[in-house]
PQR file with spaces between the fields and no chain letter, atoms N, CA, C, O and H, PARSE charges and radii, in Angstrom:
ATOM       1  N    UNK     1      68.681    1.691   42.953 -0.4000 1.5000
ATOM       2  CA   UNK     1      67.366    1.452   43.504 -0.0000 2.0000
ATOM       3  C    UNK     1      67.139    2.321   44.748  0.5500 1.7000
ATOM       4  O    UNK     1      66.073    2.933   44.798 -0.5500 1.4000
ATOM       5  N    UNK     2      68.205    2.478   45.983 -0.4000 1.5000
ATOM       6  CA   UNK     2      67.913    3.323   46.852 -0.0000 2.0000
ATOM       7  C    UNK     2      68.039    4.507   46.618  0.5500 1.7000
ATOM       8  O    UNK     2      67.641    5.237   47.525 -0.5500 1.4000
ATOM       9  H    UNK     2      69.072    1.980   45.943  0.4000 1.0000
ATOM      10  N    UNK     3      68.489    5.049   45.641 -0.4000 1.5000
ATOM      11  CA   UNK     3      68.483    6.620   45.473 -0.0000 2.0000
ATOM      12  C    UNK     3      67.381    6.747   44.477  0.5500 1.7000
ATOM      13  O    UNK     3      67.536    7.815   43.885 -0.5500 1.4000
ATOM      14  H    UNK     3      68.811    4.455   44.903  0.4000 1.0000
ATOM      15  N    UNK     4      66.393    6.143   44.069 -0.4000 1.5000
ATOM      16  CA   UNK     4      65.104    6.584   43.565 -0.0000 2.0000
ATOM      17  C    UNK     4      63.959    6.265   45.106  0.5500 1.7000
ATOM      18  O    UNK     4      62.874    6.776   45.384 -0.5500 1.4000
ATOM      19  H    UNK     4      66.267    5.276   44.550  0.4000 1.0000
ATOM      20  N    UNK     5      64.601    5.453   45.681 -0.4000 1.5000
ATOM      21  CA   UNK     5      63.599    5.429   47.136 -0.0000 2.0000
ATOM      22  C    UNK     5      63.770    6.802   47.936  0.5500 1.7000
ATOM      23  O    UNK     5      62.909    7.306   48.657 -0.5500 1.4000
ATOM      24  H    UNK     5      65.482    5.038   45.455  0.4000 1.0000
ATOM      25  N    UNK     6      65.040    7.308   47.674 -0.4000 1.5000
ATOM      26  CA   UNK     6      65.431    8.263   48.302 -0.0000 2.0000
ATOM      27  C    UNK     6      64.305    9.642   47.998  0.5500 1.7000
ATOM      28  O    UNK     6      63.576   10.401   48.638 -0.5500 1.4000
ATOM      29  H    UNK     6      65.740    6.898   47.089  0.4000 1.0000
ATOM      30  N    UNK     7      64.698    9.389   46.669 -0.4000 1.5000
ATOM      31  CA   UNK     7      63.671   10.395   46.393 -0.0000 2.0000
ATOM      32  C    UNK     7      62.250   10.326   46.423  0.5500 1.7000
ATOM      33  O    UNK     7      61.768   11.401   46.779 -0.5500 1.4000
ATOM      34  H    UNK     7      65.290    8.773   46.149  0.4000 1.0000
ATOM      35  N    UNK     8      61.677    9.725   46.256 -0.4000 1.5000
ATOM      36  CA   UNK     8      60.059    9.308   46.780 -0.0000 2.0000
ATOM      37  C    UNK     8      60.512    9.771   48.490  0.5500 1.7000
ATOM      38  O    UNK     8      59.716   10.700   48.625 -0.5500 1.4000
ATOM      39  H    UNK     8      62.069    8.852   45.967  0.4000 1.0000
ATOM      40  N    UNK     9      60.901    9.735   49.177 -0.4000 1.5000
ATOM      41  CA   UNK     9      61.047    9.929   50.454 -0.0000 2.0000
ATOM      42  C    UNK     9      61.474   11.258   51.056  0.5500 1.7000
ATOM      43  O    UNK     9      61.318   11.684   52.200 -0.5500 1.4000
ATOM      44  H    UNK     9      61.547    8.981   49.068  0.4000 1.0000
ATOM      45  N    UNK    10      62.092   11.839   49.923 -0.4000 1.5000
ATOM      46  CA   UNK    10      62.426   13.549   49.820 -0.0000 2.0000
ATOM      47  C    UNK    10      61.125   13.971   49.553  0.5500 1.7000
ATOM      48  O    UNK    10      60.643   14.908   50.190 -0.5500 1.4000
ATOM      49  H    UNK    10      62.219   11.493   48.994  0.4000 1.0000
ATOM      50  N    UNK    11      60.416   13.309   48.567 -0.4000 1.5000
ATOM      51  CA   UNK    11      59.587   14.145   47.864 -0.0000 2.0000
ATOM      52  C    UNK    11      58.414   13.793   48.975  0.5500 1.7000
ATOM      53  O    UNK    11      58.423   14.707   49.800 -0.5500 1.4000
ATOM      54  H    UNK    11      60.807   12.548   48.049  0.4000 1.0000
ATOM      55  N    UNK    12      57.633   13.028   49.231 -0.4000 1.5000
ATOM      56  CA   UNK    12      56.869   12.450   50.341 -0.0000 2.0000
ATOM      57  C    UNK    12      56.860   13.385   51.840  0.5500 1.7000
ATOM      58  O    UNK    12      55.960   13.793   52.574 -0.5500 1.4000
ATOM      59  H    UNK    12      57.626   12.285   48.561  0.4000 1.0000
ATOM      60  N    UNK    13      58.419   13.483   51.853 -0.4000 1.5000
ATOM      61  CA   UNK    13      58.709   14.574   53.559 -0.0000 2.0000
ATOM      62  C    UNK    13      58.179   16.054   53.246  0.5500 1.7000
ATOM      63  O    UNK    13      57.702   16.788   54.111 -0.5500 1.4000
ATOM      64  H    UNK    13      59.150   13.152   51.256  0.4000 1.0000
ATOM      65  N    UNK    14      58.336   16.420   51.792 -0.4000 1.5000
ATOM      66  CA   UNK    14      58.307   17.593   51.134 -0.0000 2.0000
ATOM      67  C    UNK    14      56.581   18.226   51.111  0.5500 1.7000
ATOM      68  O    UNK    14      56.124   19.351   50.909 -0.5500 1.4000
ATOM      69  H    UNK    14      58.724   15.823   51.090  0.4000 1.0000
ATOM      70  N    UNK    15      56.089   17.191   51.353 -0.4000 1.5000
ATOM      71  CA   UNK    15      54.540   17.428   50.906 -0.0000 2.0000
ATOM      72  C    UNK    15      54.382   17.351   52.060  0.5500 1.7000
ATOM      73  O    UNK    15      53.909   18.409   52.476 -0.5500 1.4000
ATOM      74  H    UNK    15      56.460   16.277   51.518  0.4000 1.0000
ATOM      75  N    UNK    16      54.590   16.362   53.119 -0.4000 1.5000
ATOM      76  CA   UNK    16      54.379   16.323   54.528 -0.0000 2.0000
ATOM      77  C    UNK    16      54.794   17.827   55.421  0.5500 1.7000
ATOM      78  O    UNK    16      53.878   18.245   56.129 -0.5500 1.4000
ATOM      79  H    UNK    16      54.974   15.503   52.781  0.4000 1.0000
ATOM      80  N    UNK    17      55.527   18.289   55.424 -0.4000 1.5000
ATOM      81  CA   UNK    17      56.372   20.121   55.581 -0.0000 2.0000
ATOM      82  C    UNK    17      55.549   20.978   54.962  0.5500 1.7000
ATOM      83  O    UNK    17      54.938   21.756   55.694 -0.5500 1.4000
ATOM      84  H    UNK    17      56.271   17.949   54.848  0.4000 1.0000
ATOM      85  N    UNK    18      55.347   21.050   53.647 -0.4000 1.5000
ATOM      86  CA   UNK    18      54.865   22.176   53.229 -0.0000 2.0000
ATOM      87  C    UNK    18      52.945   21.836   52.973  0.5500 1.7000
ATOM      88  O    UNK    18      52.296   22.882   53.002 -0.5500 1.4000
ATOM      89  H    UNK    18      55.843   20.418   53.051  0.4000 1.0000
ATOM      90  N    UNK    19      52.503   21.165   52.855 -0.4000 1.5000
ATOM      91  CA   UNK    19      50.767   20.713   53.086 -0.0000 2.0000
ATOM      92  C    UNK    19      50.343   19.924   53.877  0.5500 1.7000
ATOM      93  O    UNK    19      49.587   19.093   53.374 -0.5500 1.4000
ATOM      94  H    UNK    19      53.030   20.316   52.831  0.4000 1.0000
ATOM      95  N    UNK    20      50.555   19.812   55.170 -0.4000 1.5000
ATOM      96  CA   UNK    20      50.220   18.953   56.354 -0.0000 2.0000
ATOM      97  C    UNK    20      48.394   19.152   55.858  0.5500 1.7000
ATOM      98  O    UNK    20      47.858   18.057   55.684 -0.5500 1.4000
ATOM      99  H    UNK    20      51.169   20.487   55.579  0.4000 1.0000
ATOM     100  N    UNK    21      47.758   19.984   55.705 -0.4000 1.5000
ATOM     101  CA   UNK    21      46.243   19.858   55.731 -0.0000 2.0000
ATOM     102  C    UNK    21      46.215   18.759   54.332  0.5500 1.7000
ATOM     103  O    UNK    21      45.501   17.816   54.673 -0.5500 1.4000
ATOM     104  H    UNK    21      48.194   20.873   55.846  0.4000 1.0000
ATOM     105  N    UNK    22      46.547   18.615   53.401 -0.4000 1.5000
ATOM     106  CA   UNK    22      46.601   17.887   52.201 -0.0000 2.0000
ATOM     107  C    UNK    22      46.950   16.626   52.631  0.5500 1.7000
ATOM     108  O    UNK    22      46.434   15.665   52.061 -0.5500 1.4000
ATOM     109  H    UNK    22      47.128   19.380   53.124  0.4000 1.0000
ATOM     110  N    UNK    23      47.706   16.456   53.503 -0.4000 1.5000
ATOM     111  CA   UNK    23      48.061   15.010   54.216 -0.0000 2.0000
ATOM     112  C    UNK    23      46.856   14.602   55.370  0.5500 1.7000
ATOM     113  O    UNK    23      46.666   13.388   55.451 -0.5500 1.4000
ATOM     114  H    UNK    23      48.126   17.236   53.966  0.4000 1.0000
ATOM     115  N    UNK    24      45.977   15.501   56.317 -0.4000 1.5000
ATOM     116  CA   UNK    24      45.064   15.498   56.654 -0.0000 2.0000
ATOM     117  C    UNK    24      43.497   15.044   56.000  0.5500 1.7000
ATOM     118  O    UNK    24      42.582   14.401   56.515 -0.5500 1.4000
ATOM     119  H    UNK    24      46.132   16.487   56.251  0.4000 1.0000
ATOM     120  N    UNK    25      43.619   15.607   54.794 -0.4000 1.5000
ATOM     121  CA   UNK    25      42.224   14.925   54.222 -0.0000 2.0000
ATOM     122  C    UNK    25      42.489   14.039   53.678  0.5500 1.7000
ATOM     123  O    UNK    25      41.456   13.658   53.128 -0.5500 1.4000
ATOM     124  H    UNK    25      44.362   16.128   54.376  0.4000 1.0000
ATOM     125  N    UNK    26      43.467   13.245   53.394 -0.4000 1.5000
ATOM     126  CA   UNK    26      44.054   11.991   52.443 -0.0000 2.0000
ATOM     127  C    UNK    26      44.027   11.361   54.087  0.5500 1.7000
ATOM     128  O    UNK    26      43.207   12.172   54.516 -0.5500 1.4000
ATOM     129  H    UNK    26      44.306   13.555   53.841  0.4000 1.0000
ATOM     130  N    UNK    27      44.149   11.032   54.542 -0.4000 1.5000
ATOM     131  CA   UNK    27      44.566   10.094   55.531 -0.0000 2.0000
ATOM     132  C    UNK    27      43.449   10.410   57.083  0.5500 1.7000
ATOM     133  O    UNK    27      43.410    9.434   57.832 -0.5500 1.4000
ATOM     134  H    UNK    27      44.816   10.373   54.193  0.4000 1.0000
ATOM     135  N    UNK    28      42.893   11.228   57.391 -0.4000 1.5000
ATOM     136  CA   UNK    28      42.753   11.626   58.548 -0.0000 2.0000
ATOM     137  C    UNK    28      41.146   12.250   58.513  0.5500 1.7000
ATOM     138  O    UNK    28      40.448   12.122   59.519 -0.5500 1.4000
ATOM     139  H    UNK    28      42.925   12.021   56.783  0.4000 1.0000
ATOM     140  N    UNK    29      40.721   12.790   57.539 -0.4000 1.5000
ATOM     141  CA   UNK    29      39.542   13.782   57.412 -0.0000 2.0000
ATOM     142  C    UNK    29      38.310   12.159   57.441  0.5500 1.7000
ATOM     143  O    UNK    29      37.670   12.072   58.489 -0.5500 1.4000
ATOM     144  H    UNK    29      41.287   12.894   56.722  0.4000 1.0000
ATOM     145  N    UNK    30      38.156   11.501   56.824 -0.4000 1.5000
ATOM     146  CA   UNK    30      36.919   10.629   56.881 -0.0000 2.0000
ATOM     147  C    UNK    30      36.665    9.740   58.332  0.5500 1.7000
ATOM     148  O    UNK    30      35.606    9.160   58.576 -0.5500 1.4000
ATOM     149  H    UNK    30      38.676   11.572   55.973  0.4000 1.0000
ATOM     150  N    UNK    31      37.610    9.753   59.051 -0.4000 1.5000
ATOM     151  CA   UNK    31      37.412    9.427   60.372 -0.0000 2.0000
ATOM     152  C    UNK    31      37.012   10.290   61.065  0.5500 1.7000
ATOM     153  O    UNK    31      37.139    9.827   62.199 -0.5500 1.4000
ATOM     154  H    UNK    31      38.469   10.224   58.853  0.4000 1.0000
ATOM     155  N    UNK    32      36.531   11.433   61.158 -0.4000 1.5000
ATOM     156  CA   UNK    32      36.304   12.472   61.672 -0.0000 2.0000
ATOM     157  C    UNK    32      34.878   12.659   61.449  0.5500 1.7000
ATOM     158  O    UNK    32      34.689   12.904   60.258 -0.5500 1.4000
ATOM     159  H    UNK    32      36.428   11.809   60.237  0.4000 1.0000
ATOM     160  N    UNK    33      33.875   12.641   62.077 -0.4000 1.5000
ATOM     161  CA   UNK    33      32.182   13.442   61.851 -0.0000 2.0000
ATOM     162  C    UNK    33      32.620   14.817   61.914  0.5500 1.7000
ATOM     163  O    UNK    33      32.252   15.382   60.885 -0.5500 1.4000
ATOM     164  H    UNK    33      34.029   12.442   63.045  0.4000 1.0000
ATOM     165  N    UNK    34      33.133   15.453   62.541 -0.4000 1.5000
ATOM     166  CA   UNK    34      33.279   17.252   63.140 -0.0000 2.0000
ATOM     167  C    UNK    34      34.133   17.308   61.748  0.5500 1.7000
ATOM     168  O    UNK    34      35.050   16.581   61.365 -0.5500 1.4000
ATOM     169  H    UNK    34      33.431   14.994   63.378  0.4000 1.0000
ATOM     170  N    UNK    35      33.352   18.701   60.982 -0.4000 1.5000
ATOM     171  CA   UNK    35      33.669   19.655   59.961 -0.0000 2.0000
ATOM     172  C    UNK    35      34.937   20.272   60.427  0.5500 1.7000
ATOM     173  O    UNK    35      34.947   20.388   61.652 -0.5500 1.4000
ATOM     174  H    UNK    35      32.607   19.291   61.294  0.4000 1.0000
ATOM     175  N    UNK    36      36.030   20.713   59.827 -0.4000 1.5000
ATOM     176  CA   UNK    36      36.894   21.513   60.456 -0.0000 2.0000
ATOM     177  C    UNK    36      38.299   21.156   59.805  0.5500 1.7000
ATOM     178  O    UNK    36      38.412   20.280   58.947 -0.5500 1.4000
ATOM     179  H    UNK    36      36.023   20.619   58.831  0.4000 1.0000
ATOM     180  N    UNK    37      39.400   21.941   60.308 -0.4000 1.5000
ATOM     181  CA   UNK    37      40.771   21.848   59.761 -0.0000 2.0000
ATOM     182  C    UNK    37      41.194   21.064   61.173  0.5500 1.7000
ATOM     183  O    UNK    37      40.595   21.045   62.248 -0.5500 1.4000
ATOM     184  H    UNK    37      39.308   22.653   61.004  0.4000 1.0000
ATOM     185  N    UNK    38      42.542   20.373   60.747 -0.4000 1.5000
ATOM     186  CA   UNK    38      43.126   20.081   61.763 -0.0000 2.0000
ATOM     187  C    UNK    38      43.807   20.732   62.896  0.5500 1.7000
ATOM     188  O    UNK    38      44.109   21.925   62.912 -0.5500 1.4000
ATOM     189  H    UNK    38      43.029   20.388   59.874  0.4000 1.0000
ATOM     190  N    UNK    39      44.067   19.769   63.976 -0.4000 1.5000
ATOM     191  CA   UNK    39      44.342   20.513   65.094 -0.0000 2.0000
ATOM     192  C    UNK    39      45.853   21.227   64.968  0.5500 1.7000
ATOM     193  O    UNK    39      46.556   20.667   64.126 -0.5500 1.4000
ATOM     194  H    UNK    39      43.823   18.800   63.963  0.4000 1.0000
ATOM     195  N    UNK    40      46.501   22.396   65.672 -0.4000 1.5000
ATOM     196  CA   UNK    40      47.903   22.528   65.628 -0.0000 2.0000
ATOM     197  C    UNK    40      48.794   21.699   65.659  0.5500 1.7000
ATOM     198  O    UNK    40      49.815   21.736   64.973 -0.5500 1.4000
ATOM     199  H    UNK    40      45.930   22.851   66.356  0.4000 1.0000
ATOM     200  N    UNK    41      48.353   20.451   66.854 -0.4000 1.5000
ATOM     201  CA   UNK    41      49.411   19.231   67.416 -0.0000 2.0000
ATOM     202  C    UNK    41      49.507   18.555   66.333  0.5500 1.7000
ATOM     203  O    UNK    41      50.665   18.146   66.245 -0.5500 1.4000
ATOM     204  H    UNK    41      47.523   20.420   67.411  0.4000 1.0000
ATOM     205  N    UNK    42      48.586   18.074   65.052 -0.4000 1.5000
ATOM     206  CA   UNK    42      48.542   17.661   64.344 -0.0000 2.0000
ATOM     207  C    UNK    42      49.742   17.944   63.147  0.5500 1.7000
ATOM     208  O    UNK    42      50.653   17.250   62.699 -0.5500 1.4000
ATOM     209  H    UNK    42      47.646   18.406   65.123  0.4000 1.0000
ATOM     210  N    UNK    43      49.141   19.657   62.808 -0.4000 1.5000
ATOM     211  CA   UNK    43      50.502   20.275   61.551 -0.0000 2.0000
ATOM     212  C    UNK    43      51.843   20.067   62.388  0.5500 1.7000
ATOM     213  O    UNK    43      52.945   20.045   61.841 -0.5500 1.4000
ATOM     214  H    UNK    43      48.400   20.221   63.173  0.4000 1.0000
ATOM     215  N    UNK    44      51.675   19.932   63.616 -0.4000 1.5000
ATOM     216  CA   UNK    44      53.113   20.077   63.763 -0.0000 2.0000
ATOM     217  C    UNK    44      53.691   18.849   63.804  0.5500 1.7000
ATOM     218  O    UNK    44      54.759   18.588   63.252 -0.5500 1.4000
ATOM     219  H    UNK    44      50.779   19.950   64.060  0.4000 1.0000
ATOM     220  N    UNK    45      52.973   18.005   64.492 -0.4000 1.5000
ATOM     221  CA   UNK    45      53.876   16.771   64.409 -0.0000 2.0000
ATOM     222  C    UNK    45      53.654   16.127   62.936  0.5500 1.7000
ATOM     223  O    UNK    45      54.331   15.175   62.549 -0.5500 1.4000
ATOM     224  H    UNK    45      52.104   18.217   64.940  0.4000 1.0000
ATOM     225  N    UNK    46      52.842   16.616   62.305 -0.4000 1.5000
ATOM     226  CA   UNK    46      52.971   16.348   60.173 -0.0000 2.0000
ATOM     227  C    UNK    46      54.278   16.852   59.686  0.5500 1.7000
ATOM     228  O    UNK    46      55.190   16.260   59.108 -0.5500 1.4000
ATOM     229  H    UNK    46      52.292   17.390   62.619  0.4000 1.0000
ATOM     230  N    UNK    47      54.179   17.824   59.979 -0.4000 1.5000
ATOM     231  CA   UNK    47      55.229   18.929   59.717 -0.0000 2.0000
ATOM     232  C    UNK    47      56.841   17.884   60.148  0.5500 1.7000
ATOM     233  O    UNK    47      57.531   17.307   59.307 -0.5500 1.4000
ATOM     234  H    UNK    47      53.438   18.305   60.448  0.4000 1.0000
ATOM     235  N    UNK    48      57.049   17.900   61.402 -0.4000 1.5000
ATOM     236  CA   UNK    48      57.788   17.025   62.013 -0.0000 2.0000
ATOM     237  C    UNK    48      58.348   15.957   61.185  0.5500 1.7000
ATOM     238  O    UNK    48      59.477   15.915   60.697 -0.5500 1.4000
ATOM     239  H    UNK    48      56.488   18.369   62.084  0.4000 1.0000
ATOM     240  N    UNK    49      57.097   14.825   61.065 -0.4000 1.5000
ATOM     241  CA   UNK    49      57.206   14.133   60.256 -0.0000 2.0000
ATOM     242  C    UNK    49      57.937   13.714   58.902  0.5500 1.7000
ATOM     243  O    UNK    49      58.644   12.757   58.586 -0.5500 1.4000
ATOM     244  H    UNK    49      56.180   14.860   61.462  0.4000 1.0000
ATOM     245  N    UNK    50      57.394   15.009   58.143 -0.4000 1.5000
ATOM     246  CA   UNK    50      58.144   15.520   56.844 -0.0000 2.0000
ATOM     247  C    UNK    50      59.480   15.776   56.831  0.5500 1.7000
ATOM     248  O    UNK    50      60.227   15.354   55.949 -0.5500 1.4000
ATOM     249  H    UNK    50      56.820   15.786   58.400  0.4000 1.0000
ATOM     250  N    UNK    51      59.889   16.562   57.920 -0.4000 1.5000
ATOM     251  CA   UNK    51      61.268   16.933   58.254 -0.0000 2.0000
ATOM     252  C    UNK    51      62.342   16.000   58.498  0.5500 1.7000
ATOM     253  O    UNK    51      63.497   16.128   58.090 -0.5500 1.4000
ATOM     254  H    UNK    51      59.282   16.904   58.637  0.4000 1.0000
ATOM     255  N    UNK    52      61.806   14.898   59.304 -0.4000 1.5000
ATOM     256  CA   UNK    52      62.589   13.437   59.069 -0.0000 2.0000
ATOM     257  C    UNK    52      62.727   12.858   57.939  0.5500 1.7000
ATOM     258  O    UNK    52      63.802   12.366   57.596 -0.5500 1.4000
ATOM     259  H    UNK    52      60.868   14.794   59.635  0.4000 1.0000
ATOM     260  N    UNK    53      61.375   12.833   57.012 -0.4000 1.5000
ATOM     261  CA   UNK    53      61.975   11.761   55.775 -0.0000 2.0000
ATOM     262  C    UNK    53      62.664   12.622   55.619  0.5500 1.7000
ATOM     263  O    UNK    53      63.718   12.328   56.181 -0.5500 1.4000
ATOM     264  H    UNK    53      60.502   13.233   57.290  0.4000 1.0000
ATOM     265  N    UNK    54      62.772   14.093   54.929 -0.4000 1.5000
ATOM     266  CA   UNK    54      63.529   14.461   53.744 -0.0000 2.0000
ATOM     267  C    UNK    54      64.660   14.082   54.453  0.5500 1.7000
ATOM     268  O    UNK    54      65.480   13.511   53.735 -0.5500 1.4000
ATOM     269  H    UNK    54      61.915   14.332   54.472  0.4000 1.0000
ATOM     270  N    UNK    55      65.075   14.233   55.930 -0.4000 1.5000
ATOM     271  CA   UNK    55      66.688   14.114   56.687 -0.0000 2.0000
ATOM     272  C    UNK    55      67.191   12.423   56.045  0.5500 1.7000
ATOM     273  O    UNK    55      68.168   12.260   55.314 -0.5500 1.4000
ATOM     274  H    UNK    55      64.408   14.697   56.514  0.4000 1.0000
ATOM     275  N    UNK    56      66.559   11.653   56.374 -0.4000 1.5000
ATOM     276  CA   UNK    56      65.770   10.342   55.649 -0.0000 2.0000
ATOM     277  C    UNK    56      66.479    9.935   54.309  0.5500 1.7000
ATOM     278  O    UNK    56      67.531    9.333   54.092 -0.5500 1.4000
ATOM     279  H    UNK    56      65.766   11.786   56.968  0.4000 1.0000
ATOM     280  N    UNK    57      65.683   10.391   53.624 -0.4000 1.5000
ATOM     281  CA   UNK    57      66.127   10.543   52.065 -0.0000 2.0000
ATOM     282  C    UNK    57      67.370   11.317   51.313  0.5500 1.7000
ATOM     283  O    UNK    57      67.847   11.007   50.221 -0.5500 1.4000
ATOM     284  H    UNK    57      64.828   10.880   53.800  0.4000 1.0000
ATOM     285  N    UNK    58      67.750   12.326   52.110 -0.4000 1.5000
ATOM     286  CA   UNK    58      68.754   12.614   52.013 -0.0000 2.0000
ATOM     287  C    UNK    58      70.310   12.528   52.606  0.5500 1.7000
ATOM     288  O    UNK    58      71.329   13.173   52.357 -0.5500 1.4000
ATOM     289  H    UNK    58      67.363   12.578   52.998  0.4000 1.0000
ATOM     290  N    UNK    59      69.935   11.160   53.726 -0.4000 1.5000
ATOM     291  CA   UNK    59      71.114   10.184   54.182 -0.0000 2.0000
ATOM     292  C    UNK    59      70.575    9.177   53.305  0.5500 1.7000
ATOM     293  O    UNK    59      71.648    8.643   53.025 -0.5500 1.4000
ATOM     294  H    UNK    59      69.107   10.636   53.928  0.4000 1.0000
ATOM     295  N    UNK    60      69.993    8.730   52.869 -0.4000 1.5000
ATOM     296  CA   UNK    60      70.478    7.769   51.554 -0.0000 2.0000
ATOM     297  C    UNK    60      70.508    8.101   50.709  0.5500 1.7000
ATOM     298  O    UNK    60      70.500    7.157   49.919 -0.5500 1.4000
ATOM     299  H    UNK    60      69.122    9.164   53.097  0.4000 1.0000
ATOM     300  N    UNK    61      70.561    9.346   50.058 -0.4000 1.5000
ATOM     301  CA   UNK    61      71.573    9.632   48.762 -0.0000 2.0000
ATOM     302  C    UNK    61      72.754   10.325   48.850  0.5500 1.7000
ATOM     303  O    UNK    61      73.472   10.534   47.872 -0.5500 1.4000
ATOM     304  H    UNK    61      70.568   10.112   50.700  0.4000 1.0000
ATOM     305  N    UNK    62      73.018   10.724   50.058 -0.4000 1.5000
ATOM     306  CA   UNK    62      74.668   10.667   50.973 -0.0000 2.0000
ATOM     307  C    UNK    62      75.336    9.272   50.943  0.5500 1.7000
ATOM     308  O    UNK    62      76.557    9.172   50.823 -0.5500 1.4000
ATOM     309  H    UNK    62      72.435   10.554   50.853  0.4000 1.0000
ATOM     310  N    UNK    63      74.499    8.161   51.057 -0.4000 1.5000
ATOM     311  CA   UNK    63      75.413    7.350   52.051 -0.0000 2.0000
ATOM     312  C    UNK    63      75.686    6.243   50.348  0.5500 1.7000
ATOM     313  O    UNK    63      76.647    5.482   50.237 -0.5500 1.4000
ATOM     314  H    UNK    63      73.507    8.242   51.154  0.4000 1.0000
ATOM     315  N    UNK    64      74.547    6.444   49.160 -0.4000 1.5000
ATOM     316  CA   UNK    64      74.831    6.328   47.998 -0.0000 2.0000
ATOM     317  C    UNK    64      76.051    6.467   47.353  0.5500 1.7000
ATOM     318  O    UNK    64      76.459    5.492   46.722 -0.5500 1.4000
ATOM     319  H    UNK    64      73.766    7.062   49.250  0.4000 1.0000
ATOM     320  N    UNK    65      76.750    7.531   47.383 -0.4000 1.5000
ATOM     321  CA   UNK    65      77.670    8.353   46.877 -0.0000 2.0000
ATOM     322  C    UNK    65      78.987    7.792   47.572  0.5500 1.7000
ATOM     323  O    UNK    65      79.953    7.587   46.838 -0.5500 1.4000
ATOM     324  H    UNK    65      76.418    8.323   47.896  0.4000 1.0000
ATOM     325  N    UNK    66      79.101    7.526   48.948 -0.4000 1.5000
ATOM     326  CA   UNK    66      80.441    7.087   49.403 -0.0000 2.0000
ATOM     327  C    UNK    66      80.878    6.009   49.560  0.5500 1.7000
ATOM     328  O    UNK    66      82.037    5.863   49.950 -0.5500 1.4000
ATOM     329  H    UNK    66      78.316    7.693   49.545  0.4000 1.0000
């Protein structure tokens, strides 16, 4: 069971890293009146974000295994 959570959580960090704007209009764009892409502080701490689960997800399919 935790190494399929694992992966939803790899895969989840994965989209968060590589399409922070895709995570922006799903979550963030309809609160907004002002047209526009998101701010830098934003991709980065998305970005950020992403970089933890996959670390995340890939200590529980480490910690699976031993």
């Amino acid at each position: 069971m935790y190494l399929v959570l694992s992966i939803f959580l790899i895969f989840g960090g994965l989209v968060m890293a590589l399409f922070p704007e895709f995570i922006y209009q799903l979550s963030e764009s309809w609160k907004s009146d002002a047209v526009g892409t998101p701010s830098r502080w934003y991709i980065y701490s998305t970005r950020f974000g992403g970089i933890m689960c996959i670390l995340a997800g890939l200590g529980g399919i480490v910690v699976q295994f031993i």
